[in-house]
Structures are given as C-alpha cells and as structure tokens.
C-alpha positions as CSV (number, residue, x, y, z in Angstrom):
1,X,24.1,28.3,-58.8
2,X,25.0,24.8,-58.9
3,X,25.9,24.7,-55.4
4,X,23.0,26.3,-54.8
5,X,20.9,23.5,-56.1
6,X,22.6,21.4,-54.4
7,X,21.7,22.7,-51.0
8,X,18.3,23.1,-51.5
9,X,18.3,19.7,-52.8
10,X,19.7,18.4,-49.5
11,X,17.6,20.5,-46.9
12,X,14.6,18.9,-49.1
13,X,15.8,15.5,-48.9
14,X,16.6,15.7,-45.2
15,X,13.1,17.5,-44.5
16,X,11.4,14.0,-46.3
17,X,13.6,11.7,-44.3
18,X,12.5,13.5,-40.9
19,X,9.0,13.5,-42.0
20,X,9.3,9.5,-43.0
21,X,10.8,9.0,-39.6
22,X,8.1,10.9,-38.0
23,X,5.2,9.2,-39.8
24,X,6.3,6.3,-39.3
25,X,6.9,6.8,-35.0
26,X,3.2,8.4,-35.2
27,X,2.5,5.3,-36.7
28,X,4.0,2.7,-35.1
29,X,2.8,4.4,-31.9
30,X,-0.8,4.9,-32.7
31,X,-1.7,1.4,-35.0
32,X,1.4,0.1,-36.7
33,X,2.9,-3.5,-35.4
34,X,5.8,-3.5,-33.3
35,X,8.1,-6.4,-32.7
36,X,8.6,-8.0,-29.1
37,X,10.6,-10.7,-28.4
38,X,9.4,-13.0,-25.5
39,X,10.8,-15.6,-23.5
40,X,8.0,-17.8,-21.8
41,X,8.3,-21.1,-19.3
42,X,6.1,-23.2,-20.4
43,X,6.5,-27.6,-20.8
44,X,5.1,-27.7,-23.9
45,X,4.8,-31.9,-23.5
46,X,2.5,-31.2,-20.6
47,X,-1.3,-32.2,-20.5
48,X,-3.2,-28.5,-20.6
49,X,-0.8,-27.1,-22.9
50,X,-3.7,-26.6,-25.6
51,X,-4.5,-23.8,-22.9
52,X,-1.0,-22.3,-22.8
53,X,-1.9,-22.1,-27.0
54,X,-5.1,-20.6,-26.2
55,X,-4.1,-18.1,-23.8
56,X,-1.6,-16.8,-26.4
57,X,-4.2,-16.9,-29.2
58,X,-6.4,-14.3,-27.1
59,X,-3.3,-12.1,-26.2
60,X,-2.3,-11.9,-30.4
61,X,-5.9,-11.2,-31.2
62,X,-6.0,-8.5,-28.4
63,X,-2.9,-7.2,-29.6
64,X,-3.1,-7.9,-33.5
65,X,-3.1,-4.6,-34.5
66,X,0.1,-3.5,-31.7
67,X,2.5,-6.3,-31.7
68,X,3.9,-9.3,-33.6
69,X,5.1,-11.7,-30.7
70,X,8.5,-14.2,-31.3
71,X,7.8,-16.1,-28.3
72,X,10.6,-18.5,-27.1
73,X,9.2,-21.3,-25.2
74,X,11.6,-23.2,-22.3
75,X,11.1,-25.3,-19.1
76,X,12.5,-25.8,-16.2
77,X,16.5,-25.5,-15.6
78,X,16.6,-25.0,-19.7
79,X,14.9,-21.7,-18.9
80,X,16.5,-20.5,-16.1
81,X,20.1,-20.9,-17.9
82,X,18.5,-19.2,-21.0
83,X,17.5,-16.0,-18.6
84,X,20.8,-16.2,-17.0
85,X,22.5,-15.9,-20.5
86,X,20.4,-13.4,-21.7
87,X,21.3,-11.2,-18.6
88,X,24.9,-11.7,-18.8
89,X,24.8,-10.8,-22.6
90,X,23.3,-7.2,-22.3
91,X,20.3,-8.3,-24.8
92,X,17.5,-9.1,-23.0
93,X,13.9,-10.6,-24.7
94,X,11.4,-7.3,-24.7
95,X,9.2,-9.2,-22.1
96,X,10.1,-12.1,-20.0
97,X,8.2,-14.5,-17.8
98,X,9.7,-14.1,-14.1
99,X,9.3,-15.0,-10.8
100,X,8.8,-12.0,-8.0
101,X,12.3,-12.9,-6.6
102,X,14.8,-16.1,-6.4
103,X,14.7,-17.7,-9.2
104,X,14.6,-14.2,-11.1
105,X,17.2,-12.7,-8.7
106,X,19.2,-11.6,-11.3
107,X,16.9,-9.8,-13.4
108,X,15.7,-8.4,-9.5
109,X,19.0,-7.4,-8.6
110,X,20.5,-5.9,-11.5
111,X,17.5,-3.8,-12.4
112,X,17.1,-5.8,-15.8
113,X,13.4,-5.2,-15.8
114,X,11.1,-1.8,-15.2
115,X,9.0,-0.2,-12.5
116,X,5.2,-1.5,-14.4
117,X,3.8,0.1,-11.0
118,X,3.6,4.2,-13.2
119,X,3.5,1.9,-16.6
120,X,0.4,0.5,-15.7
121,X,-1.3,3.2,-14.0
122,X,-3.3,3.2,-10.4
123,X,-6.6,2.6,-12.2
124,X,-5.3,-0.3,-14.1
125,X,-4.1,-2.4,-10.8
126,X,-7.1,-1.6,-9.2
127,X,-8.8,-4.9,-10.7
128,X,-5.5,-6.8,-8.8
129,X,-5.8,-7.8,-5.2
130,X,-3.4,-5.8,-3.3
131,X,-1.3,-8.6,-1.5
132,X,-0.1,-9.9,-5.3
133,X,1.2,-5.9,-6.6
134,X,2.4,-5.2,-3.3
135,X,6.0,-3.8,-4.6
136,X,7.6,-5.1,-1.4
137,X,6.8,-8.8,-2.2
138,X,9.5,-8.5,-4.9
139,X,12.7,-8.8,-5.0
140,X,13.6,-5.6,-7.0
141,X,11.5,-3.7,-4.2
142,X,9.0,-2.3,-7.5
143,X,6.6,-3.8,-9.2
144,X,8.8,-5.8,-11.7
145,X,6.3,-8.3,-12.6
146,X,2.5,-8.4,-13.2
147,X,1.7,-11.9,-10.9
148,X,-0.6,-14.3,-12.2
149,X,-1.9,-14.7,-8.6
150,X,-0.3,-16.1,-5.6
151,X,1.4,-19.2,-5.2
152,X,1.5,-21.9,-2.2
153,X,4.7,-24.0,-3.3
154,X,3.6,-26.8,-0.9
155,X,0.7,-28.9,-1.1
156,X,0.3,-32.6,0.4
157,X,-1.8,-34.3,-2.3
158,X,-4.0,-37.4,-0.5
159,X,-5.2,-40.4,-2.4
160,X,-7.7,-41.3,-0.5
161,X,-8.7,-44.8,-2.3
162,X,-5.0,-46.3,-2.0
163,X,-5.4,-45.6,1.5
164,X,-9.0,-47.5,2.1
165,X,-7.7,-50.4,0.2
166,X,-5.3,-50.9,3.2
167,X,-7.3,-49.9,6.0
168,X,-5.8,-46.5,6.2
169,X,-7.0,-43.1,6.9
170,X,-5.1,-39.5,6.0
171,X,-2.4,-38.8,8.5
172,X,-2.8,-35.9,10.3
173,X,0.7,-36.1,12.6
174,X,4.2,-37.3,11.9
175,X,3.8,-40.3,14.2
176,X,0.4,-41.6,12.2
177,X,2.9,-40.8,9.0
178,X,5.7,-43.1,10.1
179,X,3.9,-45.7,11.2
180,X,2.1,-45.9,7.9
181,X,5.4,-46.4,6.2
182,X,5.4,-50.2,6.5
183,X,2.1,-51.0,5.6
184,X,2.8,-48.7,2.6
185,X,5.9,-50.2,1.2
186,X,4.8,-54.3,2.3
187,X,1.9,-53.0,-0.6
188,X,4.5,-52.1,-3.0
189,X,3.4,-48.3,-3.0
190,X,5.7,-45.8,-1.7
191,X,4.7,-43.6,1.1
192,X,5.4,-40.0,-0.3
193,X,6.1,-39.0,-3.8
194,X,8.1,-36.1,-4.3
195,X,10.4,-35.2,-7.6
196,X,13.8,-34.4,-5.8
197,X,16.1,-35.0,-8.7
198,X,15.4,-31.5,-9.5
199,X,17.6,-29.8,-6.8
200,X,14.6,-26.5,-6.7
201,X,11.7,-29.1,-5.6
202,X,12.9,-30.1,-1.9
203,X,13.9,-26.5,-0.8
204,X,10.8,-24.5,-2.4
205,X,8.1,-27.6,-2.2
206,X,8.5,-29.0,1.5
207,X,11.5,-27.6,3.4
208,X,10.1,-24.3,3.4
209,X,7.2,-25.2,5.2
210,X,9.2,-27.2,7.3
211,X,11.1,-24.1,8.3
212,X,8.1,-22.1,8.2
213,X,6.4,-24.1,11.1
214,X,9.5,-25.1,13.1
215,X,11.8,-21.9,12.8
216,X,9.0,-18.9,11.9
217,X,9.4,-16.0,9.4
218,X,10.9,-14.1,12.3
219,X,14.0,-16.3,12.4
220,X,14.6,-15.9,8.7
221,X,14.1,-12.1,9.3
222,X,16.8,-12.5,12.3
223,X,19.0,-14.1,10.2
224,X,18.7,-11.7,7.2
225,X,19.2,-8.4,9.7
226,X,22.1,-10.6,11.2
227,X,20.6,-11.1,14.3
228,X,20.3,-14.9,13.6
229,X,22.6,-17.3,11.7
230,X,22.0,-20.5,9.8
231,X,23.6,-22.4,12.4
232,X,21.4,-21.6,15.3
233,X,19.4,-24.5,16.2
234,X,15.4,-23.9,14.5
235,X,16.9,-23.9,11.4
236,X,19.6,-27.1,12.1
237,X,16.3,-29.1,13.2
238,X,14.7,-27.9,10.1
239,X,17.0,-30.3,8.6
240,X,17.1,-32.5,11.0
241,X,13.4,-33.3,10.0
242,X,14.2,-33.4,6.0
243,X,17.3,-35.9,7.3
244,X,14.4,-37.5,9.4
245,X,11.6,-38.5,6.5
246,X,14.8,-40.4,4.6
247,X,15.6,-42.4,8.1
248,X,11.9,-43.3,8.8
249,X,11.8,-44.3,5.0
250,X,8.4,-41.8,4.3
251,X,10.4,-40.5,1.9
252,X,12.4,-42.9,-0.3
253,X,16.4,-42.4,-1.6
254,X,14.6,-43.1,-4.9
255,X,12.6,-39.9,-5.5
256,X,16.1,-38.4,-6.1
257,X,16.3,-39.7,-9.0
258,X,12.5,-39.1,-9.7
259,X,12.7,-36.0,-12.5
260,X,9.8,-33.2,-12.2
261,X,8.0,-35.1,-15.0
262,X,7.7,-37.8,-14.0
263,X,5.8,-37.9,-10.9
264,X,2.2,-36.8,-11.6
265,X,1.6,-40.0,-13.4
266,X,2.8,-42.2,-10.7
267,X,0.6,-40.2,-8.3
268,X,-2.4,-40.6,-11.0
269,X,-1.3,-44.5,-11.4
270,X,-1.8,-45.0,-7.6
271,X,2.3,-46.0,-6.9
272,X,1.7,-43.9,-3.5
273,X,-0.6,-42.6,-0.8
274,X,1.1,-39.0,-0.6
275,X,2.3,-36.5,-3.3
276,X,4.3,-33.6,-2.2
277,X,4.4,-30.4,-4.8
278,X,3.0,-26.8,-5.4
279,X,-0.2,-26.0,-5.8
280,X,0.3,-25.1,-9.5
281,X,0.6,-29.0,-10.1
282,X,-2.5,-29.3,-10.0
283,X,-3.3,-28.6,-12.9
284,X,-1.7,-31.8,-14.1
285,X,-4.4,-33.7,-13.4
286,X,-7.4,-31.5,-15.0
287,X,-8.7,-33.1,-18.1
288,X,-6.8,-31.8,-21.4
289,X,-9.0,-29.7,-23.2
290,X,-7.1,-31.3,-26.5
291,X,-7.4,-34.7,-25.5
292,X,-10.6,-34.3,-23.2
293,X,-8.7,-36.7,-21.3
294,X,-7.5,-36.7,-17.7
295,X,-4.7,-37.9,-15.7
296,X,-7.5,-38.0,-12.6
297,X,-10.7,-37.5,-13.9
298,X,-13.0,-35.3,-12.4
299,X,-15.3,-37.8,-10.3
300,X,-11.6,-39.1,-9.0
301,X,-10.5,-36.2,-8.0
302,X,-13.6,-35.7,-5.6
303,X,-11.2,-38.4,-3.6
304,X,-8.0,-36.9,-3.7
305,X,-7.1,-34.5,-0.7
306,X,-5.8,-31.1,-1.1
307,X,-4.0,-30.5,2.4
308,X,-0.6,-29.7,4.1
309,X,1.8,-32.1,5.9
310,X,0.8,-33.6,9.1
311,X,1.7,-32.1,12.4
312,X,5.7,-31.9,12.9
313,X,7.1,-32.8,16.1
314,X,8.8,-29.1,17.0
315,X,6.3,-27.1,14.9
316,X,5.3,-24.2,17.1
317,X,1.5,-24.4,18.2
318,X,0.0,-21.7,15.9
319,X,2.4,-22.6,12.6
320,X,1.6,-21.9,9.4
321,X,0.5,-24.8,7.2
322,X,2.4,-24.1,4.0
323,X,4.7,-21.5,2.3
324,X,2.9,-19.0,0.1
325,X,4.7,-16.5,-2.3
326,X,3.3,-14.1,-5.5
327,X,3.2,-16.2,-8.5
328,X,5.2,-16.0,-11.4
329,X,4.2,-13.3,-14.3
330,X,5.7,-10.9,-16.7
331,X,7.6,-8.0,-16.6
332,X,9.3,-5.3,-19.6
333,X,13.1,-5.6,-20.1
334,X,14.5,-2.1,-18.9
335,X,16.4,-2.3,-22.6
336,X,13.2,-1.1,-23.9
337,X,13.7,2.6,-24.4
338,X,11.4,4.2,-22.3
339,X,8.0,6.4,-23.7
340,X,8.9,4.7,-27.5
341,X,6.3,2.7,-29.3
342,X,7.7,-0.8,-28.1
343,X,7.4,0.4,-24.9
344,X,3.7,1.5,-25.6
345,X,2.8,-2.1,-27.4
346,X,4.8,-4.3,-24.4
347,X,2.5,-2.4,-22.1
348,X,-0.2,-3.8,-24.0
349,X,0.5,-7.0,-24.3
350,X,1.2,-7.6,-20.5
351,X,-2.1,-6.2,-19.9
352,X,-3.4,-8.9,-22.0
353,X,-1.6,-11.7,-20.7
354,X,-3.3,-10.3,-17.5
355,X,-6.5,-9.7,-19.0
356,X,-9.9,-11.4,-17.0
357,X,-10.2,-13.4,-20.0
358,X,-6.8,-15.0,-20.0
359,X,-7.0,-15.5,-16.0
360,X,-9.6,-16.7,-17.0
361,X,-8.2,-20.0,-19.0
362,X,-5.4,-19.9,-16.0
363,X,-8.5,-20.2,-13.4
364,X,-10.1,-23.5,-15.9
365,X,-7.3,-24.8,-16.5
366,X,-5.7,-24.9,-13.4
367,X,-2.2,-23.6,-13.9
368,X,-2.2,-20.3,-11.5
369,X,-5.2,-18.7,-8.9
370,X,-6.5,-15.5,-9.8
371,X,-4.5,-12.4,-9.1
372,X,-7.7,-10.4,-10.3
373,X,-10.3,-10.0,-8.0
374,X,-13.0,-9.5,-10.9
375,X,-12.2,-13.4,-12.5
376,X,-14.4,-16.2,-11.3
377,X,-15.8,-19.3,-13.1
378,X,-18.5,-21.8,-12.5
379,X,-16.6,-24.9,-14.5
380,X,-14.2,-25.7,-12.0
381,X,-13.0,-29.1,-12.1
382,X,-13.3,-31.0,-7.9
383,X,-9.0,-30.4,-7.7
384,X,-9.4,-26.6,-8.5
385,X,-11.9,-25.9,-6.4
386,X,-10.3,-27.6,-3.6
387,X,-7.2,-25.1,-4.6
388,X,-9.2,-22.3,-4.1
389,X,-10.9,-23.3,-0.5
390,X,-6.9,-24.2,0.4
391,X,-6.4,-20.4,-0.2
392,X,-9.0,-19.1,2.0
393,X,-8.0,-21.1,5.2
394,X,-4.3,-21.9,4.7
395,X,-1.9,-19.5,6.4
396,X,1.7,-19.0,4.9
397,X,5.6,-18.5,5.6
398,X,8.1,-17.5,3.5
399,X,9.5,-19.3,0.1
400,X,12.7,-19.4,1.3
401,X,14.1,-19.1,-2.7
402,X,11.9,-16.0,-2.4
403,X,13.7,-14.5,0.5
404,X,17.2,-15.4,0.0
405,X,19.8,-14.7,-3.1
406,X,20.7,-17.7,-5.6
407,X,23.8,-17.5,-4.1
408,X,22.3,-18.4,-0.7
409,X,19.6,-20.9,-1.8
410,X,21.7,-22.9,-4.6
411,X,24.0,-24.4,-1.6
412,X,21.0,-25.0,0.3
413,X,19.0,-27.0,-3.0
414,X,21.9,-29.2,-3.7
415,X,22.9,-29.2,0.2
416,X,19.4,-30.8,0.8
417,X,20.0,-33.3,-1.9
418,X,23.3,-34.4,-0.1
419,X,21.1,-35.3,3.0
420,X,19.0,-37.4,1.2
421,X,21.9,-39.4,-0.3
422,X,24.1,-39.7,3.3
423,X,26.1,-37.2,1.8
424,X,26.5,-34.6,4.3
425,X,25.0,-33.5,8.0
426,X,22.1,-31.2,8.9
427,X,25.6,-29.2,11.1
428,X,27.7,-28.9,8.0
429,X,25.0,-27.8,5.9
430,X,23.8,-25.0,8.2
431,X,27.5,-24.1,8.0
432,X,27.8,-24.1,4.4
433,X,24.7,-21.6,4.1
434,X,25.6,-19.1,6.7
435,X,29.2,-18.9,4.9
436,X,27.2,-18.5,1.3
437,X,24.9,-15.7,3.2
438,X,28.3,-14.0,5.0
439,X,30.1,-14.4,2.0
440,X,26.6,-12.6,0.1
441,X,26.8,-10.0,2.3
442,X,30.3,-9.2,2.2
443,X,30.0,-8.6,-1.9
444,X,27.1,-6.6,-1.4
C-alpha cells in the first residue's frame, strides 16, 4: 500500500512539474519577459549618442512586455575582437550588431547567425527596399542581418570657406588636386584629412573607390572566379595611385597616426580643405540633441560639400564615383533554439530596432539612410540632406572588405599602411594579397 502511495505521489508530482513547465513556455511565449543578450557598436563618447539612448528607449518600450535587453556596448577594433571571441567560444550574444559581410565574415562563414528572411516573413520585408534584403548582398548568401540602409564608405567632404580664404575652388581632377597641395600646406592646413591609423579606414574609405573606378567590379569578379589575380596591372595601379597621394603630399605621412576620433574635429576646426570618410560620418557634425550643440552647425554646413574624389588619371570614362555596400544591422545568433520563446521575443526586438520610428531617429540624426522605403522626415539638418541627394545620383563599386575574406583584406589594410610609411611596394603588395587569396582558396 505504501508503495502504492508512493507511486501515485510521484506520477502527481511529475504531472505538476510538466504543467509548471508548460505554463510557464505558454507564458513566456505569449507575454512573459525573456532575456536577450546583445552586443551593439556604438562610441558611446560620440556627439549624437543621446540618439543611440533614444533609439534603445523606443525598442524597450516596444518590447517591455517581451524582452529584458543586457546590451553590451563596444567600438571599433574593441568590438570586432569581442565578436571574434564570442565566435570562437561557442556562446554567442542572442542578437548581435553585424555587418552584411567582411568585417562579420566569421559570423557569415560559420553560419553563427539565422536565415531572418522565413523569421520575418514576406509581408514584413515588404516595407524594405529590395536592393538592402537582397540575400545575395551578404556574405552568408541569406538574409543574416536586417540592414539599416545602404552604406557609401567613401565620401570627399569639401570645406568650401577654407578654400575661398585662399583663392581656391573644389577640385574636380587629380591635377587641380596636386597643385593645390602647396598653397594648402604654405597656409598651415593640410590638404586631405583621412584617419589612417586605423588600418580598416584606407582600404574601405578610399581605396575601394580607387579600385572601383580604375580596375571595375568585373576585375574583382575575375579575380574571385580566378580568372584575374592581384598582380595583374588595374589593381597594381590601384596602388600605385594610394602610393601616389603620399608622393604628391595630398595626403600627409601624418594621418597615420591620425586615430578614427580624432578627425572630425579637425575637419570642423578648419585644419584642411578635404575630409575623406563614409557617409555615416556625417553624422558627426549634426547638432547633439543633448547638447543642442554642433561640431558644424547647420547654416555651416550649407558650405560644406558632400562629393566623391576628383577625376583619377586611369579611371575608366563611365566609373563609378564611390563604393556602396548594405549597411550594418542586426541579426539572431543560430544558438537560439529555434521556434522557443527567445526566438519569438529576438524576432521582436529586431523588428523594433527596424521599426519606421527608430529609422526614424537614424534618418535625424544622421547615423544610417533609410533601408525602409515608408521613413521620411522634414527636419533634416543641410549635411543630411545632402547624404540623401548623394544617394540618388552616385553610382557604386564594390567594398572590397565586403567582397573578400578577412583573411584577404587584413594583408591588404595593413599592406596599405606600409605604403604610406615607405614600407613596402605597390608589386610586393599585390603579391602578398594574391598569396592570402590562393592560400584562402586552398583551405576552402
């Protein structure tokens, strides 16, 4: 009898511990909090971060009732070397921030995040314009992240008023640049300002283009079919040209030691008639909603140019004027089991990060171009409306840390440095990244 008891006793207790379990799945699914772990690149020294703070804000209250967010905030290198650890570890942050290929290659690779494409659902991405979901813009070949828009990583930034102080008018060829130099530096001002002690910032900021309007996409597609190699001569006069601006002294020895930081101020400050950067910088000199303070306020800006660099000698006649890729955004860890109630609420919250409301803020704000096609605003500042009139008359070439593994591009970053500093040749460094792309290939 006693065993008896006993059995009952423990086909009762295991019938409340699978109804507990169930009631609470039901619940978690259907209204109880969940908690994500997110990793985010953001500087959170930057003017406009109050917006970052903001944008968050919105996504919690969207989400309030779904998720409690532990969001881990890194910049630059700091954040790439968390991502990589985090990969290498097996234990990946629910939902990470990511780029559509190179700099996430790992996470594209290794199928570290999921397909959003069925996650999201058809009638979801119809509010997106096609060109920034389009699976094959992304390394993983899937949708693996949700863009914030699209993304031209060069933009030649003009101060006009530093050049009307010395007689000067915006270049529009090399041979206008160069002889500009002189005039430039006997003024104290440097010619062009560019942030090249961060090895990414040559390679995805002007080299690209360079390669984009002397070589053409179709000799980076050669090279990656293997019809093509590094060392053929379009891409050894790409460098060439970088090795080139050092020579002719429009770009100074100095900017390598010129952190990513640092160089909007200087721009701001008037310390050179050229800026060299993405369009996403931008946004660093929109007035700080926290400060309502800018680093160019918005009368100024009316006299700041947003262009691409002048005509190269070699660039073929119907060139592309900048390098374009799909913006960063957010995508789900593949760790998250799939159909379970995290999975539900990390859906959730990337649709809010990509709501119109948040794009929204982004738009304002400056930090990325819509990859909605239902988010416009009337309260652009002069800079971000010139960003948006760049889009709609700027063709584009390939990011070449967009087409080509880390293992390709990092001897190509630091490779570019080395010409700066006399360190190597435009020849050895072509050979250096067509044995990083055979070597690649032969691992694949």
């Amino acid at each position: 009898m006693k065993k008896h008891s006993l059995t009952i006793l423990g086909l009762s207790l295991a019938l409340v511990a699978a109804f507990t379990l169930a009631s609470c799945q039901a619940g978690s699914a259907s209204g109880g909090k969940v908690e994500l772990s997110v990793l985010y690149y953001v500087d959170a020294s930057a003017p406009g971060y109050a917006n970052e703070v903001k944008s968050w804000d919105l996504v919690k209250e969207k989400t309030k009732g779904i998720a409690d967010l532990k969001i881990e905030e890194l910049f630059n290198e700091p954040f790439h070397q968390k991502t990589e650890a985090y990969a290498a570890s097996g234990k990946m942050p629910d939902i990470l921030y990511m780029w559509p290929s190179g700099r996430s290659g790992t996470l594209h690779s290794k199928k570290l995040v999921k397909d959003l494409t069925p996650l999201l659902g058809e009638e979801y991405l119809k509010a997106f314009a096609p060109g920034a979901i389009d699976p094959k813009a992304q390394a993983a070949g899937y949708l693996a992240e949700l863009p914030n828009g699209v993304t031209a990583t060069h933009v030649f930034y003009v101060n006009k008023p530093v050049l009307d102080k010395l007689g000067l008018t915006p270049a529009t060829t090399y041979e206008e640049l160069k002889a500009q130099a002189p005039k430039l530096k006997a003024a104290g001002l440097e010619v062009v300002l560019m942030a090249n002690k961060d090895d990414w910032v040559m390679q995805s900021c002007l080299f690209s283009t360079v390669v984009g309007r002397i070589a053409g996409n179709e000799f980076i597609d050669a090279v990656v079919a293997g019809n093509a190699k590094f060392t053929d001569q379009p891409f050894v006069d790409s460098l060439k040209f970088i090795q080139t601006l050092y020579a002719d002294g429009v770009l100074s020895k100095t900017s390598l030691q010129t952190g990513y930081g640092e160089v909007p101020g200087l721009f701001a400050a008037g310390k050179a008639a050229y800026y060299i950067d993405g369009d996403w910088r931008a946004g660093a000199f929109l007035t700080d909603p926290a400060t309502k303070t800018a680093l160019i306020s918005p009368e100024d800006q009316k006299n700041i140019l947003f262009t691409v660099f002048p005509t190269m000698p070699g660039e073929k006649s119907d060139a592309p004027g900048t390098s374009i890729v799909v913006g960063t955004g957010f995508g789900i860890s593949s760790t998250v089991e799939a159909g379970s109630a995290k999975e539900k609420a990390a859906i959730e919250v990337i649709k809010a990060l990509q709501s119109a409301e948040v794009q929204l803020i982004r738009l304002e704000s400056g930090a990325s171009f819509p990859s909605r096609t239902d988010v416009t605003s009337d309260k652009l500042e002069p800079l971000s409306v010139s960003r948006g009139a760049f889009y709609a008359t700027t063709k584009g070439s390939y990011v070449l840390d967009g087409v080509l593994d880390p293992k390709v591009f990092t001897p190509l970053n630091i490779g570019l440095q080395e010409i700066g500093l006399g360190k190597t040749t435009p020849e050895a460094l072509a050979a250096k990244v067509q044995k990083a792309f055979d070597d690649w290939k032969a691992s694949m």
